[in-house]
C-alpha positions as CSV (number, residue, x, y, z in Angstrom):
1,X,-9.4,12.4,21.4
2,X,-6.4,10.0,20.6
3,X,-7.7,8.7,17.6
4,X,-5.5,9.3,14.4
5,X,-6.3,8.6,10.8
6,X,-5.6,5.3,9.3
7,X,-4.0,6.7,6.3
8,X,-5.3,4.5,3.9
9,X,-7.3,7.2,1.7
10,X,-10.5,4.9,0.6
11,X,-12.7,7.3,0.1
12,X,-14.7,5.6,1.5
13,X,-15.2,8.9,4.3
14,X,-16.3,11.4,1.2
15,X,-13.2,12.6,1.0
16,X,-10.0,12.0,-1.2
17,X,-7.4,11.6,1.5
18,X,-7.4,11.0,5.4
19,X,-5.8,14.6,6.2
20,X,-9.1,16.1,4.5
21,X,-11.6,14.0,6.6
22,X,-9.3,14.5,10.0
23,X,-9.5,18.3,8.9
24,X,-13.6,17.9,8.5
25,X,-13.5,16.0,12.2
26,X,-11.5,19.0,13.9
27,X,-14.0,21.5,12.1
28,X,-17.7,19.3,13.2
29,X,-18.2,18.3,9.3
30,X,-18.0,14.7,10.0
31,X,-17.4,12.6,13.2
32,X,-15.1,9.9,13.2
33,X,-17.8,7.5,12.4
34,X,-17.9,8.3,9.1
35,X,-14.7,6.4,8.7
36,X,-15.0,2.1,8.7
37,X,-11.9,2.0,10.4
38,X,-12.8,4.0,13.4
39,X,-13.8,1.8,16.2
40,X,-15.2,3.3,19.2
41,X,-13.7,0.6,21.5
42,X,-10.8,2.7,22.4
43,X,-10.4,5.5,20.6
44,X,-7.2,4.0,18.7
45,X,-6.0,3.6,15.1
46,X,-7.4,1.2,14.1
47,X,-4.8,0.8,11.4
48,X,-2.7,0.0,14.2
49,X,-5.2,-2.2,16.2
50,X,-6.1,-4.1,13.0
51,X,-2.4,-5.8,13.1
52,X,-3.0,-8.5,15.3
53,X,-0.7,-11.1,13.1
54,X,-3.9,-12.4,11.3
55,X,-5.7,-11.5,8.1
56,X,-8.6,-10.9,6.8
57,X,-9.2,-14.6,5.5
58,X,-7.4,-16.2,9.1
59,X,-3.8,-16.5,7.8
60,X,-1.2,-15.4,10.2
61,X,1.4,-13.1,9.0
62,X,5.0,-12.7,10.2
63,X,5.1,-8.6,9.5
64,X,3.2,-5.6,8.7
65,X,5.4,-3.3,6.0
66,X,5.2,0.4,6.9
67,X,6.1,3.3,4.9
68,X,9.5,5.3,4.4
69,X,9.3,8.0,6.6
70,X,6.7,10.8,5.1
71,X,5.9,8.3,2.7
72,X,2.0,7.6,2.0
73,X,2.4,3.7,1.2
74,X,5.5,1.2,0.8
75,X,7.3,1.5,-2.3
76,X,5.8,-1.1,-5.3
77,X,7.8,-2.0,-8.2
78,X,5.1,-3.3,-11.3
79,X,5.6,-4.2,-14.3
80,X,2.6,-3.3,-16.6
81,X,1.5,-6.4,-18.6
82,X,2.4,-4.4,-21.5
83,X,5.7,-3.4,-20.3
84,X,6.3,-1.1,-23.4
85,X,3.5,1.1,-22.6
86,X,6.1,2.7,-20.4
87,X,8.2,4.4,-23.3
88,X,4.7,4.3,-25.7
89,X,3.0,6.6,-23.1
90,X,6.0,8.5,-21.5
91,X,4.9,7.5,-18.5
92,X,7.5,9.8,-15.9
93,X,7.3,10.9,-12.2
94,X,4.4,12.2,-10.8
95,X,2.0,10.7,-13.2
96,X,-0.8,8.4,-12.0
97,X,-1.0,5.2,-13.4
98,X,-4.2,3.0,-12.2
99,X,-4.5,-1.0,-13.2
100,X,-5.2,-4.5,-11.4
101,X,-2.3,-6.5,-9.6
102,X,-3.3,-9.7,-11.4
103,X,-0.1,-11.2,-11.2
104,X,-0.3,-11.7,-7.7
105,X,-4.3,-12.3,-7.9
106,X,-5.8,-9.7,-6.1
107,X,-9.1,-8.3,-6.9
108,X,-8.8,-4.8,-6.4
109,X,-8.1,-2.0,-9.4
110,X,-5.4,0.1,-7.6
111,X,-4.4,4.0,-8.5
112,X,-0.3,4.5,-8.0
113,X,1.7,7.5,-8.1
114,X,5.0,6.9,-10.2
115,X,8.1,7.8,-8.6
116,X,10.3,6.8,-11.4
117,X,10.3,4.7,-14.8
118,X,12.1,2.6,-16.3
119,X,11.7,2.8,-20.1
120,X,13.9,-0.1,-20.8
121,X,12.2,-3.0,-18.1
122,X,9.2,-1.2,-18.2
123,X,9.5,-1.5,-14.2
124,X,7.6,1.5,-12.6
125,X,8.2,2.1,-8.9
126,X,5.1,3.7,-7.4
127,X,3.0,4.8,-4.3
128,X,0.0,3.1,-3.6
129,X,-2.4,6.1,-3.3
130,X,-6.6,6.0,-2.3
131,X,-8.6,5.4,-5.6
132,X,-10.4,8.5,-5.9
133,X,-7.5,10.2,-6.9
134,X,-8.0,8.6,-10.4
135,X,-11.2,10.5,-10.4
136,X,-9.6,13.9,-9.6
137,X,-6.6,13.6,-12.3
138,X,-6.0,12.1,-15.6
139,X,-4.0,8.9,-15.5
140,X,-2.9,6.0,-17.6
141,X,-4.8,3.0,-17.5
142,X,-2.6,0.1,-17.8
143,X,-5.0,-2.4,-17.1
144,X,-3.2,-5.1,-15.5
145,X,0.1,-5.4,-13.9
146,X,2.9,-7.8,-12.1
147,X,4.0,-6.8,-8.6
148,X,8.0,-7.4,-8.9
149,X,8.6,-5.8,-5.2
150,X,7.7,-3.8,-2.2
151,X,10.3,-1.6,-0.1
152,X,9.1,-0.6,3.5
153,X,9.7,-0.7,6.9
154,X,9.3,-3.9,8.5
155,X,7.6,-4.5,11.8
156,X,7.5,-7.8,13.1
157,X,4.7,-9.2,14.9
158,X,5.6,-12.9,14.9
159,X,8.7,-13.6,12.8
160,X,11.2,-11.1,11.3
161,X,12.4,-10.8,7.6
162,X,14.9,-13.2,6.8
163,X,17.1,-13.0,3.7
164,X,15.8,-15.6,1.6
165,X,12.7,-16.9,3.2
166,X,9.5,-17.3,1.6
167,X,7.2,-15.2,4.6
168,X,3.5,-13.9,5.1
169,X,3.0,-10.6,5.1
170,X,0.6,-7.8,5.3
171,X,1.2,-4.6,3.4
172,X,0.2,-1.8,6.0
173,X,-1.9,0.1,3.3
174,X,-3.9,-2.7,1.9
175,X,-8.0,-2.0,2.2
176,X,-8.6,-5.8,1.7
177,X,-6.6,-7.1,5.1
178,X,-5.5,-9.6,3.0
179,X,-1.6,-11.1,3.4
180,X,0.7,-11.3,0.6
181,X,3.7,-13.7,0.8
182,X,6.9,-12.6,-0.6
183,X,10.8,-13.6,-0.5
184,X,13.0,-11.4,1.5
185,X,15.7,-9.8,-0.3
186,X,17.2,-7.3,1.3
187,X,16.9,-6.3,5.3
188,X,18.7,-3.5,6.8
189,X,18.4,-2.1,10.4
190,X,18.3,1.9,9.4
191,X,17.4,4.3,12.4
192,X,14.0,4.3,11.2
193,X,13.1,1.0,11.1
194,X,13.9,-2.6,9.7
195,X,14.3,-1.6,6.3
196,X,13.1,-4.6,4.4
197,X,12.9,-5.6,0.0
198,X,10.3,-8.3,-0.6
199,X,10.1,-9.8,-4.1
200,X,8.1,-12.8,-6.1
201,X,5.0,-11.3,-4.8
202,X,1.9,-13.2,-4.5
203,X,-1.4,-14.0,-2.5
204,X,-2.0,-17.4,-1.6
């Protein structure tokens, strides 16, 4: 079997993460049915099958953004709606920090795993990680959120990131399929990839 996890940790399987449902796979718990991206096609990622340059809602996107290297998501920079929650809370590292991008307009309440804080902006720079970790820790709800950036590999699948265009595309970890357009800030060719700053997120 050449099938590998989609790394998207839904939930949707049973299980918290994709590593614990491969691990249930290996050990005949579950069969790779159990998870909605499997496809039985070809035995594939699906994750990786899926990127085919158009969304969910039929809008072709120039790039998928991957993660860092041992990385569960791209990076995300929010700023909470409240930005002073930040320093109110003590909101540091490692905490878990759940909310709704409205700022962009998506519909889905998100659960993100702070990597650092900024108690003056009140920008957080996060993980996206699957929502039932929110239901296995304590975290702080912070309701709603802007999206100021994402950092992540870029791989092109029509059009690469160019330094100041407005482009579609699709963050590699997103459940809905759903392209996001963003301006390209920053691209550098690093020996692990294109990597890529988007900012002035939004969904349209």
């Amino acid at each position: 079997m050449s099938w590998n996890s989609p790394g998207k940790d839904c939930g949707a399987c049973g299980f918290p993460c994709c590593d614990e449902f491969a691990e249930s796979v290996e050990k005949n718990m579950k069969s790779y049915d159990d998870c909605p991206y499997y496809s039985r096609n070809n035995e594939i990622n699906v994750s990786d099958a899926a990127y085919c340059g158009t969304d969910i809602a039929g809008y072709k996107y120039d790039f998928v953004l991957r993660p860092f290297p041992d990385e569960p998501s791209a990076r995300k920079y929010i700023v909470p709606f409240r930005a002073d929650l930040v320093e109110k809370w003590d909101i540091k590292r490692g905490d878990l920090v759940t909310g709704r991008p409205a700022g962009p307009g998506c519909p889905v309440y998100h659960a993100l795993r702070v990597l650092s804080a900024n108690t003056v902006t009140g920008v957080l720079e996060c993980h996206t990680v699957g929502p039932l970790a929110a239901r296995k820790e304590d975290s702080h709800d912070i309701q709603a959120y802007q999206v100021h950036a994402f950092e992540g590999i870029a791989e092109t699948l029509i059009h690469p990131p160019t330094i100041g265009l407005r482009q579609r595309f699709l963050p590699g970890f997103c459940m809905l399929d759903l392209s996001h357009t963003a301006v390209v800030n920053m691209v550098m060719n690093k020996k692990y990839g294109m990597h890529v700053r988007l900012e002035d997120i939004r969904i349209i």
